[in-house]
N, C-alpha and C positions, 0 to 999 in steps of 0.2 A: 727481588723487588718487583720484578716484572710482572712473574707469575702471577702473585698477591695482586697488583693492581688491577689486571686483565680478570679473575676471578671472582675478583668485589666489582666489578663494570657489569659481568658476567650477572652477578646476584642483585645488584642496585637494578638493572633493567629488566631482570623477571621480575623482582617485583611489583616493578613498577605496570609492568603489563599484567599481570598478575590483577594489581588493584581495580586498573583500567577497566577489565572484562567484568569483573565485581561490581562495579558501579556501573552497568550498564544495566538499562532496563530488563527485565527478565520476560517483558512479552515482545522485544523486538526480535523478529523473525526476516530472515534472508527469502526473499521472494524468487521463483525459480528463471530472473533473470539478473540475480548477484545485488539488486540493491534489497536495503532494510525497508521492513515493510514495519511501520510503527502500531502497536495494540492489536488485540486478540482477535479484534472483528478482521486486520488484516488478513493476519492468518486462518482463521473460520473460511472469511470468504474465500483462498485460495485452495483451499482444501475441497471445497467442494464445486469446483470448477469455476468457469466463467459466468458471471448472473448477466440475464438476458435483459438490456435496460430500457424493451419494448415488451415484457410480461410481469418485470416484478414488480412486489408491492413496495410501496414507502418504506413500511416496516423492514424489509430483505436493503432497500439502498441503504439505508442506515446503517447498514452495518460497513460498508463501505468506507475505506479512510478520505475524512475531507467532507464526507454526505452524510447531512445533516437535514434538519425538517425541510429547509428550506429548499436546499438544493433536491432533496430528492421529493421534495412536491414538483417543481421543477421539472423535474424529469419527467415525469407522470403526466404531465400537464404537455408536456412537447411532442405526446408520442402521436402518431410513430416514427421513426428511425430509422435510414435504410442503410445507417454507417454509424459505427459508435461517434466518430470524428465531429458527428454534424452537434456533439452536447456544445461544442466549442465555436463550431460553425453557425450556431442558430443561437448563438449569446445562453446559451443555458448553463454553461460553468466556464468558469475561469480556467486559461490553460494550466496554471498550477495547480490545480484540484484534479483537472483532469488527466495530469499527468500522472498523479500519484494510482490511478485508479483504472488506468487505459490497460495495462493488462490482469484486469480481473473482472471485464464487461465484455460484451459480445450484444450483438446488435443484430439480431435475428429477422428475415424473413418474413413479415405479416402475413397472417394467411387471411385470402378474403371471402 
């Protein structure tokens, strides 16, 4: 009776986790420091390294989770930057946005 029970525990919670991973979106992607990074543009962006949020255009922040017209006119409009820290520090995004987004920016150097 044992076996039996422990066996169906065994087959009820695969596939239950089974189901779990099945219903999970098929563009979230694990970002390379272990959280889910939600939608394609996350993972785009992290593929092709950190986007510089003192050269790109509107069109590149957008692709950005969270960055949208607004935020990333926003951004554009506050440059330059001599830390990515300051989108948060100089009221230009909210720390939830920027949290989602802080490592897949880089705040580059101006050159004069």
């Amino acid at each position: 009776m044992m076996k039996l029970q422990s066996r169906f525990e065994r087959a009820f919670f695969g596939a239950v986790l089974a189901l779990a991973l099945f219903a999970l979106p098929a563009t979230w992607a694990l970002s390379p420091n272990g959280q889910i990074a939600a939608g394609p543009s996350a993972s785009a962006a992290s593929k092709m390294g950190p986007m510089d949020i003192n050269t790109a255009s509107v069109d590149q922040l957008r692709t950005l989770p969270g960055i949208g017209d607004t935020y990333a006119g926003r951004i554009v409009k506050g440059r330059p930057y001599t830390s990515k820290n300051q989108l948060v520090t100089k009221g230009i995004l909210p720390k939830n946005v920027y949290s989602k987004v802080q490592g897949l920016i880089i705040a580059s150097h101006v050159k004069k």
